[in-house]
VEXZA-973403 format. One record per residue: residue in three letters; x, y negated, z negated of N, C-alpha, C in turn. Coordinates in steps of 0.05 Angstrom, whole numbers, plus 5000, padded with zeros to 4 digits. Example, Ala and Ser with C-alpha at 12.3 -4.5 7.8 and 13.67 -1.06 7.14 Angstrom:
<atoms>
ala526451144844524650904844526450664844 ser525750454858527350214857525849994843 
</atoms>
This chain:
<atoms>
unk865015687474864215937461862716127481 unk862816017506860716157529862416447535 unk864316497526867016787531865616927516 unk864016897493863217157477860717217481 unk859817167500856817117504856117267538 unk854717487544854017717563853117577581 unk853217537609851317307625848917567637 unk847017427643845017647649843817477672 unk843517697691843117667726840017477730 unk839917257742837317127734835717207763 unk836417347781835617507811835617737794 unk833217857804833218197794834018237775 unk833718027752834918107722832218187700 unk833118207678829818307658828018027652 unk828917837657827817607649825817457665 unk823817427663821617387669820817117669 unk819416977694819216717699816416747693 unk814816607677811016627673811016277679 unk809016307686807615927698808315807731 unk809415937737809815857767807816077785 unk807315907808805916077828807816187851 unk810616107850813216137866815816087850 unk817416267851819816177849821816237872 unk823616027875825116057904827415967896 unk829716127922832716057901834115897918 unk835415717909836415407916839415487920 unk840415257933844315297934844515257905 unk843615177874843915207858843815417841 unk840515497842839615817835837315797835 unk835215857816832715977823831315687819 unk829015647836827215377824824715467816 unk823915487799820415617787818415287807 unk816815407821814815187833811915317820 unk810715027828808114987813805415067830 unk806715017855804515087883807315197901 unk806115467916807915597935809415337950 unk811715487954813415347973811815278002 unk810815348018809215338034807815108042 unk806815038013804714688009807014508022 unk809314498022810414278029810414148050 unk809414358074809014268098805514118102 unk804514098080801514038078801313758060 unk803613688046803113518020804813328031 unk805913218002808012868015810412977988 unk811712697980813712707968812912707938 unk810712627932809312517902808712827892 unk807312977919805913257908808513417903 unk811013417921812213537916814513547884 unk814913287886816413197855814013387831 unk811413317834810313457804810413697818 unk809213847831810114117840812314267830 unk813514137832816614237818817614207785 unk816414017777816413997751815414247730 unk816614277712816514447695814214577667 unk811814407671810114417656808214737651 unk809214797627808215037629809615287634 unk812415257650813215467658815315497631 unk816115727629818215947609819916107622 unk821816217605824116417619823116617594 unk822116897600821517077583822917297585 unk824617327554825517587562825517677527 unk826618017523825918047499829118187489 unk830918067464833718137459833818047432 unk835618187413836618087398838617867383 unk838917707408840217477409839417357385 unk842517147370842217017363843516697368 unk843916807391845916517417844916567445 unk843616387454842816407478843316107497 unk844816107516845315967534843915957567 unk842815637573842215687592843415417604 unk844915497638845915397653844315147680 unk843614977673841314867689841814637709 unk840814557718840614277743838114127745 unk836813937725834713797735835113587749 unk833313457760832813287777830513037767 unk832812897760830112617745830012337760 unk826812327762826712037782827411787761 unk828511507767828311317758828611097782 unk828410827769827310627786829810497799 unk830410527829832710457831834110187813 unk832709927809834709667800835409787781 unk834710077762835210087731838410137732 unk839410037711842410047708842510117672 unk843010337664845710497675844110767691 unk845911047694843711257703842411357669 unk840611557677838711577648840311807642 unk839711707609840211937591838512147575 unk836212177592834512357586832912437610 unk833112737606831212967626828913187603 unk827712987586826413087570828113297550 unk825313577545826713767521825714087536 unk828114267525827314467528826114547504 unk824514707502823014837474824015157476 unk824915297445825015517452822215717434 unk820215977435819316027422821216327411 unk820016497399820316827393817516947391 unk817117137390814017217400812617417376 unk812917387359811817627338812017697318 unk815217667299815517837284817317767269 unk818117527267819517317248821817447246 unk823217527265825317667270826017897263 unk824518057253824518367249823818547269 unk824318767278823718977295821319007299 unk819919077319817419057321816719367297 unk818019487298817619707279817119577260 unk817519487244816919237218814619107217 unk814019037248811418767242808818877228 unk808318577225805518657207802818657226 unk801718877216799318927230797618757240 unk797118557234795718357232796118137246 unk799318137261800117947272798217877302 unk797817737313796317667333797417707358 unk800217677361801517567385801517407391 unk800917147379801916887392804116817380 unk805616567384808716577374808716447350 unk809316457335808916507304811816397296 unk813516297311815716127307816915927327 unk816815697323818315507339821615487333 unk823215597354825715597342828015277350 unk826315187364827714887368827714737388 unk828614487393828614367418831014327422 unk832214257448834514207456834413917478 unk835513747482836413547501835713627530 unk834513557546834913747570837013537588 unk838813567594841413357609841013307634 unk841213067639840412947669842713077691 unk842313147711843813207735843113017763 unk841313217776841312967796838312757786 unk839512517799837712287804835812217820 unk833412157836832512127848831711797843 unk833511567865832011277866829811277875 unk827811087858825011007870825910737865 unk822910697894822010337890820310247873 unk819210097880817209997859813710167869 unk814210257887811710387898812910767891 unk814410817882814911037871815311207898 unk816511057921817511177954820611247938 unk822211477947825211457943827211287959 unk829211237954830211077968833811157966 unk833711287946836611457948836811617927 unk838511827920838712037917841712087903 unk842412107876844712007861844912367852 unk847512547865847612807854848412897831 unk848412987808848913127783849613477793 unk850913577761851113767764850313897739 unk850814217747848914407726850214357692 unk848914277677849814327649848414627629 unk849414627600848714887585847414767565 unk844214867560842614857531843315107522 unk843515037493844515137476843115317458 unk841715497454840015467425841115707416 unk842615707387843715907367842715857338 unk842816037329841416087299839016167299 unk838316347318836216407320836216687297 unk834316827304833816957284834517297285 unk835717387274836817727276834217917285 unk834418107297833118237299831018187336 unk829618467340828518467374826818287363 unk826418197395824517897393823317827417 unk821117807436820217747456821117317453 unk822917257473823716937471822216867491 unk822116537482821516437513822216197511 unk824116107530824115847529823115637560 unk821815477547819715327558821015047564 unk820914957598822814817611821314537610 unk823214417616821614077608818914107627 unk817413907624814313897620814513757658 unk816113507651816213227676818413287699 unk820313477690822913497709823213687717 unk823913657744824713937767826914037739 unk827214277742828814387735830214697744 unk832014767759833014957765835515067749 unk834515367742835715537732838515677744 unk840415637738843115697747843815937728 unk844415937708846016257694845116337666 unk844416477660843416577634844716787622 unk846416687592848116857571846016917551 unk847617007535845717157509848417327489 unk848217347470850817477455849817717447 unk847417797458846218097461844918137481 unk844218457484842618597509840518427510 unk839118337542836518217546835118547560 unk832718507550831518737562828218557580 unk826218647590824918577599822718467579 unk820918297582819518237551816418437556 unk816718477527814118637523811118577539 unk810018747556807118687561805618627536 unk804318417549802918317526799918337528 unk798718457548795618427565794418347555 unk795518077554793017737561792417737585 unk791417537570789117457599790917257613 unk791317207639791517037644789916767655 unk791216497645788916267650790716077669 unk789515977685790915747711788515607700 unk789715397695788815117705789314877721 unk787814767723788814517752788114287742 unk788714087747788613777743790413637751 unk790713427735791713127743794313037724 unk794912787717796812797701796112797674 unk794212867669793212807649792713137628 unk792713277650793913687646797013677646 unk797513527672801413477665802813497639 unk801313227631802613157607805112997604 unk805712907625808512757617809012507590 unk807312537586807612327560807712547530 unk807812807533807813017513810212957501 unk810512987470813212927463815513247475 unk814713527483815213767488814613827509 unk816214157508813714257531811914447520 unk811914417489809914527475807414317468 unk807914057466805513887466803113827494 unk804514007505803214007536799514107528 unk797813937533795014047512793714357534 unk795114417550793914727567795814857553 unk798014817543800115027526798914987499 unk798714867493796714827456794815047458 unk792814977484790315127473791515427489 unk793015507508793815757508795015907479 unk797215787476798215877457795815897420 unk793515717427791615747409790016007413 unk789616047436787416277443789116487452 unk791516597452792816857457792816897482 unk792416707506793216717529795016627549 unk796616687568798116617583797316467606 unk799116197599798115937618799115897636 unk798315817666799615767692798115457693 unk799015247685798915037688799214947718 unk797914797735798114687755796114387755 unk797714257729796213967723798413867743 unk797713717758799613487785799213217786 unk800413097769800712837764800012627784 unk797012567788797212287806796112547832 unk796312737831796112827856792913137851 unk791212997839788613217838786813077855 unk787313207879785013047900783913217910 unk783013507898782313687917782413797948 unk785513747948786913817977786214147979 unk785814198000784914418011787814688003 unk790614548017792014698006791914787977 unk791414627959791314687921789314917919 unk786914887937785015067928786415337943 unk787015427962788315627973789615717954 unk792315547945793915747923792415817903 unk790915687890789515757868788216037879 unk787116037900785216277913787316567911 unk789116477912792016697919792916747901 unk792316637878794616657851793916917837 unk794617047818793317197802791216977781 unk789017097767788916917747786317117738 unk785917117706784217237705781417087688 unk782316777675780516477680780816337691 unk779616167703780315947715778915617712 unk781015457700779215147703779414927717 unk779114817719779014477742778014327733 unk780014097721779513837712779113717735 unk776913597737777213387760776013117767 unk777412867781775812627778777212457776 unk779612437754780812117747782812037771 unk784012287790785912087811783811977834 unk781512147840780112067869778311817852 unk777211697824776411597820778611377822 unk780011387816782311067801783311007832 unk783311207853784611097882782211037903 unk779811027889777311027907777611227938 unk778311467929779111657948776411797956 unk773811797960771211987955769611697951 unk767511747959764311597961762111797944 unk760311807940758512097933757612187961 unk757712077974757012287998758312458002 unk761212418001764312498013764612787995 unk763512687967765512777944763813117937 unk760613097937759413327936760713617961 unk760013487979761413708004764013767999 unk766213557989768613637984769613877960 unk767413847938768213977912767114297924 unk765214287936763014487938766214717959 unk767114577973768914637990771414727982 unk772314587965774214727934772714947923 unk771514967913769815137894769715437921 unk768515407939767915557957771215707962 unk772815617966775615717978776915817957 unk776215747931777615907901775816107897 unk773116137902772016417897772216577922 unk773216467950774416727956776316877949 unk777616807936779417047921777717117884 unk777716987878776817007852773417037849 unk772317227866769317107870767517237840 unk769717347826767017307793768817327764 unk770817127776773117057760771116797734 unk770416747712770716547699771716337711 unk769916117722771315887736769315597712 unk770915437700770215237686771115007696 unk768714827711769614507720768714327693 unk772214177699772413987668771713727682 unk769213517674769613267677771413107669 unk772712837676774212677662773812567636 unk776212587627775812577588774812177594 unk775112037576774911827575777111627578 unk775911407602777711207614777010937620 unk776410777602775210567592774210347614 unk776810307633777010137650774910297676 unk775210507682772610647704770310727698 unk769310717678766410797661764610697680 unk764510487680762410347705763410067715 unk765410097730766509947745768010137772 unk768110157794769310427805772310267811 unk773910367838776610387832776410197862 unk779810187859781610327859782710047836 unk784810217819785610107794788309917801 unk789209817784792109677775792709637755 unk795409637752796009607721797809237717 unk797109167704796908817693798008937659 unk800908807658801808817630801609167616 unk802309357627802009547625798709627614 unk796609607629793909637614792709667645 unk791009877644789310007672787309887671 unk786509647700784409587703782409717731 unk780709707738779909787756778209467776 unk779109527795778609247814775909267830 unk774609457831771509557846769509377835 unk767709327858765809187844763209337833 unk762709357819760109577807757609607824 unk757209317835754709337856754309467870 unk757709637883757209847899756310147896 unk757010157870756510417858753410437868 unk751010227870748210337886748810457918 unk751210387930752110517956754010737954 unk754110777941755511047941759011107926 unk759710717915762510717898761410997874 unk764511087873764811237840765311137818 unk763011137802766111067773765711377761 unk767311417736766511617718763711697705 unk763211617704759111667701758711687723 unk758511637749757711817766758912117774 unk761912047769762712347780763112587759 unk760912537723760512607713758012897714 unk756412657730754012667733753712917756 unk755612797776755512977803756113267805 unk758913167784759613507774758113717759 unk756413507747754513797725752613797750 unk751613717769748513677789751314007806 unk753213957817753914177823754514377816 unk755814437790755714657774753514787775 unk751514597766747814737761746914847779 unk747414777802746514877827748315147835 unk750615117831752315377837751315537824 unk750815507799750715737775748115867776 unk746315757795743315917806744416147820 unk746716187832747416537849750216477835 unk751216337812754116467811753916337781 unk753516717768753516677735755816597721 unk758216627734760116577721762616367728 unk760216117730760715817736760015677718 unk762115407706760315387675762114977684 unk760514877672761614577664762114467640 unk764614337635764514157607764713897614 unk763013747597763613457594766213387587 unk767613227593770013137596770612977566 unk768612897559767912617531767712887507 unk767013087515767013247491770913277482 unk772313257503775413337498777313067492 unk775512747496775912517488773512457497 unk773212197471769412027478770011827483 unk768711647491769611397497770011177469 unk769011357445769211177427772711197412 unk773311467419776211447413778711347432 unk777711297451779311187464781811027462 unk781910847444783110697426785110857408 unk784011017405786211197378787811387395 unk786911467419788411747430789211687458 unk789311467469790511407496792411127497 unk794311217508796810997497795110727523 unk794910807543795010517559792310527574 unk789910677564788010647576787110897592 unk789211027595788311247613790211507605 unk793411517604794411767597793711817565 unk793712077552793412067524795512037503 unk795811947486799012017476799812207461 unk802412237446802112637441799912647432 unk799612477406796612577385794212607407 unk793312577423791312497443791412827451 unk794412877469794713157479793413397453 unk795113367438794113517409791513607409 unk790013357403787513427407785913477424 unk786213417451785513567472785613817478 unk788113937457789214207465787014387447 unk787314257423786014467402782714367410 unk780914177410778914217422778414367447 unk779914387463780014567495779714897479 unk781214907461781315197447779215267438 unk777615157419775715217404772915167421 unk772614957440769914887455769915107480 unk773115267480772415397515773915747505 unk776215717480776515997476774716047451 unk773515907435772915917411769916127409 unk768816267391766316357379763716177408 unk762616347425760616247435761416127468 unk764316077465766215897493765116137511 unk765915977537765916137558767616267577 unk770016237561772816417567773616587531 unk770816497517772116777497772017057492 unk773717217482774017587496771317617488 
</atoms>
């Protein structure tokens, strides 16, 4: 049915990539990245896989479509012994932006601008493979090719769309139809919000790439999200703070703690100079931007035992001996602790530096109900992370509210 359907130019076309800090175009077509192309010569293979992954990012454009096709190529890791290849590259999500499919001439006054319809999910289809070992090194490299998501029945009438690319998988954009005119999508002047973290901002355990909990509470608070949660890889590398320094952004937050805690990567000696040094290299560009450092939500096994962790029967333990924590080991209560002792101190010459406890967004008493294996959250977990993140940081009194 792709013959009745207008293809629209994804180079110099009206459609609009939001959530990437780069997009660069491949022998396939365009790749939306998470940190500039650039980092690659600074990072490894781990930073680069979530880098590329899709969390957060959208294809925005605004048309009367009620068939929209998109032509794609992801790239999904699995474990080389696994036999057969996989049959899942997650979901695409599609939204519409306003107006329950009526003309914006029509809408109701009242409408907010946030998306006010979920129009569906779709399969996202495996292409290429990437083999890992058991240490998650690659080891070969199995090629796929581009397939078409589908989403029709959408709704008559102009419509700002967006559809929102899997959360966990590279995904590159190859050709984009529509069975009507795409025009550019409406300014919407939000705010924009970047955030940073770990996998735990990722989200790969989200059932969407709407259960992603920085897309919850964006899409809760009327703002536009540049996600840069990096799975396994928030170690406050000097490159991360640069791009962040470079990006546009008009809030900014930083989860930080659970990967340099669980890899015993930082001492407290190490770890004060290091954050102070992050913090320092993101307000040179942003120097009176809203900047919010998030402690780690709750992680049962590092509370007061420090790291570096393993997992035994799928369940996160941490192998440190606590004694050390009087010499300078981390667990999470210390690098709780360290982070608000820095915030407080920053925020004596820099008013618009603020900290949250991490236990306010999970406590340690829920732990049990909202984290599947000890440490990632599961959707319900994300959920609530999302809508608490909304209400404690965009909400009445927050410190990113208008």
């Amino acid at each position: 049915m792709t013959d009745v359907l207008r293809r629209v130019p994804l180079i110099d076309g009206p459609a609009e990539l939001r959530g990437a800090l780069e997009v660069v175009a491949t022998e396939a077509g365009l790749l939306p990245r998470r940190l500039p192309q650039w980092t690659v010569a600074q990072s490894d293979a781990s930073m680069e896989r979530q880098a590329t992954a899709g969390s957060g990012v959208r294809l925005v454009f605004r048309s009367a479509a009620t068939v929209v096709e998109l032509d794609v190529l992801t790239t999904v890791p699995m474990m080389a012994e696994n036999e057969p290849r996989p049959d899942d590259a997650g979901v695409f999500a599609i939204t519409y932006d306003g107006y329950d499919g009526h003309d914006a001439d029509d809408a109701d006054d009242s409408h907010d601008g946030s998306e006010s319809f979920l129009g569906g999910t779709q399969r996202a289809p495996v292409g290429n493979v990437l083999l890992m070992d058991q240490k998650m090194t690659q080891v070969g490299f199995a090629p796929g090719r581009p397939a078409t998501v589908r989403f029709d029945g959408l709704p008559a009438g102009v419509k700002d769309l967006q559809i929102w690319l899997p959360h966990w998988v590279k995904t590159e954009l190859v050709a984009l139809r529509a069975d009507a005119d795409v025009d550019p999508p409406t300014p919407t002047g939000r705010r924009v919000w970047l955030h940073h973290g770990s996998s735990i901002s990722q989200c790969n355990e989200a059932e969407s790439p709407l259960g992603v909990w920085p897309v919850i509470a964006a899409r809760a608070a009327g703002v536009e999200p540049v996600n840069v949660g990096l799975s396994g890889n928030c170690y406050l590398d000097p490159f991360v703070a640069r791009s962040i320094r470079d990006a546009e952004a008009d809030l900014i937050s930083l989860k930080l703690g659970i990967n340099f805690t669980a890899k015993a990567g930082y001492v407290l000696r190490t770890l004060g100079p290091t954050v102070h040094g992050f913090l320092d290299t993101v307000r040179e560009g942003h120097p009176d931007t809203p900047l919010l450092v998030v402690s780690p939500i709750a992680c049962p096994a590092l509370e007061e035992r420090p790291g570096p962790t393993v997992w035994r029967d799928d369940v996160l333990y941490a192998t440190g001996d606590p004694a050390t924590v009087a010499d300078g080991a981390l667990t999470l209560q210390v690098v709780r602790r360290e982070l608000r002792r820095i915030v407080t101190e920053r925020a004596k010459q820099d008013p618009n530096i603020h900290y949250l406890d991490g236990l306010q967004l999970v406590a340690l008493d829920e732990a049990d109900e909202y984290l599947g294996e000890g440490l990632h959250p599961t959707p319900a977990g994300y959920r609530v992370i999302g809508e608490r993140f909304a209400r404690l940081v965009f909400g009445d009194g927050g410190v990113f509210a208008e």
